[in-house]
C-alpha positions as CSV (number, residue, x, y, z in Angstrom):
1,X,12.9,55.8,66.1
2,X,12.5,56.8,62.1
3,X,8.9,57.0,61.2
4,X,9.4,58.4,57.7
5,X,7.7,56.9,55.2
6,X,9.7,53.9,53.6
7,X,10.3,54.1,49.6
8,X,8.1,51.6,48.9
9,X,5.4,53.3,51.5
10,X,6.4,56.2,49.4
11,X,5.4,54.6,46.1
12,X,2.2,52.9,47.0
13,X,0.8,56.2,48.2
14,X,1.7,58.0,44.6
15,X,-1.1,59.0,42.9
16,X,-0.4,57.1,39.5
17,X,1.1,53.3,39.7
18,X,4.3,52.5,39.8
19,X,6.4,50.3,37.3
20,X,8.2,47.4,38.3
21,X,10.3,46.0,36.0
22,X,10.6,42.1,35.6
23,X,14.4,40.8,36.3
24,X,14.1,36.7,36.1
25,X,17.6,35.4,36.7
26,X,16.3,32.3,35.5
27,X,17.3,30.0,32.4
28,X,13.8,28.7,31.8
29,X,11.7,31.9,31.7
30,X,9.2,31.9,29.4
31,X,9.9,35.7,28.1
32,X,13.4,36.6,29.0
33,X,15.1,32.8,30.5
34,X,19.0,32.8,30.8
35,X,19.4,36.5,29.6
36,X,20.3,37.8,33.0
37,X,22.0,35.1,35.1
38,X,24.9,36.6,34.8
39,X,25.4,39.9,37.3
40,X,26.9,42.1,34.9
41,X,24.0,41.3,32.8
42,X,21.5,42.0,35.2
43,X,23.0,45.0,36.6
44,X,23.2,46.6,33.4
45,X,19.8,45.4,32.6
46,X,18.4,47.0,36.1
47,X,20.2,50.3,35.1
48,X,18.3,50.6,32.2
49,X,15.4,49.4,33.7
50,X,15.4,52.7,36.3
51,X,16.7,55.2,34.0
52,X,13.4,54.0,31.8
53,X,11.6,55.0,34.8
54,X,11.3,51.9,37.0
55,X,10.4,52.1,40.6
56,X,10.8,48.7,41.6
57,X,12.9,45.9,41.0
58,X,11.3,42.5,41.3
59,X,13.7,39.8,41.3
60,X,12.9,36.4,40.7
61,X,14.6,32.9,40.7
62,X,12.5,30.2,39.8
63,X,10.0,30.5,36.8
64,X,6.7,30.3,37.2
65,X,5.5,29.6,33.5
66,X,2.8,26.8,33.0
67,X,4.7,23.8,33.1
68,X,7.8,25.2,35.3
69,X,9.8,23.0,37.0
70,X,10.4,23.7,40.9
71,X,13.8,24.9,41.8
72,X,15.8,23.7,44.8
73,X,16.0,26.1,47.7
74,X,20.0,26.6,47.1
75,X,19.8,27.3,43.7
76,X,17.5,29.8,44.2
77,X,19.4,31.1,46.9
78,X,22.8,31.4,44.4
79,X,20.7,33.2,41.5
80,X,18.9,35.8,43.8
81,X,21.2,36.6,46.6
82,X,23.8,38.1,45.3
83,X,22.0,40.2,42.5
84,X,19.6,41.4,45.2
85,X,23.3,42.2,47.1
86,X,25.0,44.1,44.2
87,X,22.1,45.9,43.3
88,X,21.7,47.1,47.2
89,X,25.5,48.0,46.6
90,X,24.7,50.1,43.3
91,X,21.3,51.8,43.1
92,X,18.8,53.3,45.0
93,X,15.4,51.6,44.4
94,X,13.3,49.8,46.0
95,X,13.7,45.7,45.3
96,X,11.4,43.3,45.1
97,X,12.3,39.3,45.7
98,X,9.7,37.1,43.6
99,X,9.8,34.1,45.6
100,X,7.4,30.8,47.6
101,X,10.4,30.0,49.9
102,X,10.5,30.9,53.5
103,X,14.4,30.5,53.4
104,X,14.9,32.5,50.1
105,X,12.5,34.8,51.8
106,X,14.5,35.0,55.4
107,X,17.6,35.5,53.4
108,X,16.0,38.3,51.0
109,X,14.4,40.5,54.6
110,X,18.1,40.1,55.7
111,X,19.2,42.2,53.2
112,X,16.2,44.9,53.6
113,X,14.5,44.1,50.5
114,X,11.0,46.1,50.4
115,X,8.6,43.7,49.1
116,X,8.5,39.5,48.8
117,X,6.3,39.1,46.4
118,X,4.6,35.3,46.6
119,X,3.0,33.5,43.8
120,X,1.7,31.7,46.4
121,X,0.4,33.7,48.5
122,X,3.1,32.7,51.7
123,X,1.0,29.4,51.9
124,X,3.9,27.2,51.7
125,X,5.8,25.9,54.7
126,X,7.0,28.6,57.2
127,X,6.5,31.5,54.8
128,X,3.9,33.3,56.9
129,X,6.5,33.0,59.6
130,X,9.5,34.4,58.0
131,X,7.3,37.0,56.7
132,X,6.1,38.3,59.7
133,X,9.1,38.7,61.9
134,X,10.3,41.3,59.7
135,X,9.2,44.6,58.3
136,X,8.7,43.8,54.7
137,X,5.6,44.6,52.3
138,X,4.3,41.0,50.8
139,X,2.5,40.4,47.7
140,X,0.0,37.9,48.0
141,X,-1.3,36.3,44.3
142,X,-3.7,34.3,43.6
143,X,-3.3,30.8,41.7
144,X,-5.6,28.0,41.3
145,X,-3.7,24.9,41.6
146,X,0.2,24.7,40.7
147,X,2.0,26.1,37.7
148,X,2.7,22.9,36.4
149,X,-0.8,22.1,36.0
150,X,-2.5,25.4,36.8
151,X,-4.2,25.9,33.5
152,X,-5.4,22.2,33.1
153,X,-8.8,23.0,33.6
154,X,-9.4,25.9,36.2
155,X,-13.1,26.5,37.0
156,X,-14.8,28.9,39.2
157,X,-18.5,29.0,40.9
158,X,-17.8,33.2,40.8
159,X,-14.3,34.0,39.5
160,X,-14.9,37.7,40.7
161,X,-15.9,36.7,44.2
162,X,-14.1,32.9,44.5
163,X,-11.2,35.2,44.8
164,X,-12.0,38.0,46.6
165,X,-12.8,35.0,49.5
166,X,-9.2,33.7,48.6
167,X,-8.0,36.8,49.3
168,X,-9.7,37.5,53.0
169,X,-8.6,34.4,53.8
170,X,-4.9,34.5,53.2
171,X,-5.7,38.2,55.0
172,X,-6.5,37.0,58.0
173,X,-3.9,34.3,57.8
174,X,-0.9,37.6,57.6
175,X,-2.8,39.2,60.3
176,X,-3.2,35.9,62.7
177,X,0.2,35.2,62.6
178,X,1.4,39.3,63.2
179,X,1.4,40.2,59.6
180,X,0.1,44.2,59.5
181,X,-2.2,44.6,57.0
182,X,-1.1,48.1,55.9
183,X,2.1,45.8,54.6
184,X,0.0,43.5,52.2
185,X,-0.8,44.6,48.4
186,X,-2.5,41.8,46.3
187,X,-2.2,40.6,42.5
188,X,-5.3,38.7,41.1
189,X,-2.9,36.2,39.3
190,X,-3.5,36.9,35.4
191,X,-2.6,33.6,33.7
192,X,-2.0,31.7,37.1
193,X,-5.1,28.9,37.0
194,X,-7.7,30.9,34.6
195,X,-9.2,30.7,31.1
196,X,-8.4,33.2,28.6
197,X,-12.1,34.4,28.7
198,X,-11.5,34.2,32.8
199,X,-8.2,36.4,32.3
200,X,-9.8,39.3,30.4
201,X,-13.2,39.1,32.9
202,X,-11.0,39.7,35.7
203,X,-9.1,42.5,34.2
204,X,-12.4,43.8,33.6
205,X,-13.4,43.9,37.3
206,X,-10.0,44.6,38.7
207,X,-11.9,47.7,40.5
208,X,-14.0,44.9,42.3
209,X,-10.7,44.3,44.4
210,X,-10.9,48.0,45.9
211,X,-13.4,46.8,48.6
212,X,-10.4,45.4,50.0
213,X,-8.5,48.8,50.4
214,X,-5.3,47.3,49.5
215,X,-3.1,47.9,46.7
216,X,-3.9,46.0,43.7
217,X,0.0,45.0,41.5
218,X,-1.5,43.9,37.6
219,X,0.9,41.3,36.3
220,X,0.2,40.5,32.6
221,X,3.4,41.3,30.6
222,X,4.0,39.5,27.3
223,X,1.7,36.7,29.0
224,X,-0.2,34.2,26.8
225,X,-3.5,35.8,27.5
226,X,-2.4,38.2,25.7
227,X,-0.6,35.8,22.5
228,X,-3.8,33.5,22.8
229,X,-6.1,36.9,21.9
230,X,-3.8,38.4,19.5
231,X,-2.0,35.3,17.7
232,X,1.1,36.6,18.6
233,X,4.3,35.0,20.3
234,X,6.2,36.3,23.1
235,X,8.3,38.8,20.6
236,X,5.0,40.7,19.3
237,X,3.0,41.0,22.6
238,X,4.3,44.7,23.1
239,X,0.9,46.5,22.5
240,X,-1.5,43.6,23.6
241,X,0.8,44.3,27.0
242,X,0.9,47.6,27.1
243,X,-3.4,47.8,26.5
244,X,-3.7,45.5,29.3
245,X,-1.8,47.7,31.4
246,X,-3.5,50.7,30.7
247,X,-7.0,49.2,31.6
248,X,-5.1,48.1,34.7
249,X,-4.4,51.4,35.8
250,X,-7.9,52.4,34.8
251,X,-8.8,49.6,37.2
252,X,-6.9,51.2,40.4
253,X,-3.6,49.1,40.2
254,X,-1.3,50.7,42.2
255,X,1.9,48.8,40.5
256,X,2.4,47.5,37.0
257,X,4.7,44.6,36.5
258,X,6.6,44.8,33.0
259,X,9.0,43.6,31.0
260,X,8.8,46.7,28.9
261,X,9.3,49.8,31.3
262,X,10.3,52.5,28.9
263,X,6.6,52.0,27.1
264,X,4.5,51.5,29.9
265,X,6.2,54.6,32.2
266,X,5.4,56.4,28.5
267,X,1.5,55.0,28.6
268,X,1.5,55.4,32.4
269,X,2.2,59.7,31.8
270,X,-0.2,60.0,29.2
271,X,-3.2,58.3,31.6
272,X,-2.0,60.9,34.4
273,X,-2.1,63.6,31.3
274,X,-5.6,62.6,30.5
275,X,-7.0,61.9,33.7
276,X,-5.5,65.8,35.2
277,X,-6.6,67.6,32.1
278,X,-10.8,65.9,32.1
């Protein structure tokens, strides 16, 4: 039996986070929709993506955007499958499938992806299931409501500890059902069912999460928290990302989720310059 460390075991016990960069194979996107749909487009764009200095790839299929609409399970299925299968056949990295479907899931662990990372947090029918009869890492988020109307009107009694609870919850749920914890990292869920004001308050108290001891992923690329601040659309949100991902790895995030890899892996070595050299 191999008990080395996986790559992705590897990469959540690194010192510094880890950049995973975004690939939606999606036309309706809010950021990047219908620029990678095509394989040779997304292959090229995930070649760039590691030479930039990505560790993961996270894959996704269906957008999650304020307002999306859902995505049947066999579409899905044709737009992630066979990226997730060439770029298994091309590169060496570990591969993220973003994804709240237990047969998009099933499909994804058959092909030895490392995490399924779940907007949902695996609370929709049979995902728990699928999840644990396999050896992947999961990525449990948290969302207030749905994405078409999650930021109608979310409201918190303690946004810091509302979701902390929300958290040990859908813990215990993995673990009930044969989930190891050691396999579960979490993402607070900036812009999934908060205020703007909310947004940056949890950013803020990402730290709070440590009490958990699990990994914390920071997901806030290009997002409108950052637009809404700045007054800036989805083409000028470079530095508001790349600040918000800083603090995030101030904050203990173990992986940053970018569109931009080149410039965070660049803001991601000078925070490991800084913090070696106090």
């Amino acid at each position: 039996m191999n008990n080395s460390p996986s790559l992705i075991e590897k990469i959540l016990t690194q010192a510094y986070p880890a950049v995973m960069g975004i690939l939606n194979v999606t036309p309706d996107s809010f950021s990047d929709g219908g620029q990678y749909t095509n394989i040779d487009n997304a292959l090229k764009q995930v070649e760039i993506m590691i030479a930039q200095g990505a560790q993961i790839i996270d894959v996704g299929g269906e957008s999650t955007r304020p307002g999306a609409k859902d995505v049947a399970v066999d579409d899905e299925l044709n737009r992630v499958i066979p990226i997730v299968e060439a770029i298994k056949a091309r590169f060496d990295i570990a591969i993220s499938v973003d994804t709240s479907k237990a047969q998009v899931m099933r499909e994804a662990i058959a092909l030895n992806v490392d995490i399924i990372n779940d907007v949902r947090a695996l609370q929709e029918d049979d995902c728990l299931n699928a999840v644990a009869k396999s050896n992947v890492h999961v990525c449990l988020m948290h969302m207030q409501g749905q994405p078409r109307t999650m930021q109608a009107n979310p409201q918190y009694t303690d946004l810091i500890n509302d979701i902390k609870e929300f958290f040990e919850a859908r813990i215990k749920a993995c673990e009930n059902q044969g989930i190891e914890r050691n396999k579960i990292i979490l993402d607070v869920g900036f812009g999934f069912g908060k205020t703007l004001e909310q947004n940056y308050k949890l950013l803020a108290n990402m730290s709070a999460f440590s009490t958990l001891n699990l990994p914390l992923l920071s997901g806030t690329s290009r997002k409108s928290m950052i637009g809404n601040l700045l007054n800036r659309d989805v083409t000028e949100r470079l530095a508001g990302s790349l600040s918000t991902a800083l603090v995030a790895a101030q904050q203990g995030a173990k992986i940053i989720r970018v569109h931009d890899v080149q410039q965070t892996v660049d803001i991601i070595n000078i925070f490991k310059a800084v913090t070696e050299n106090k």
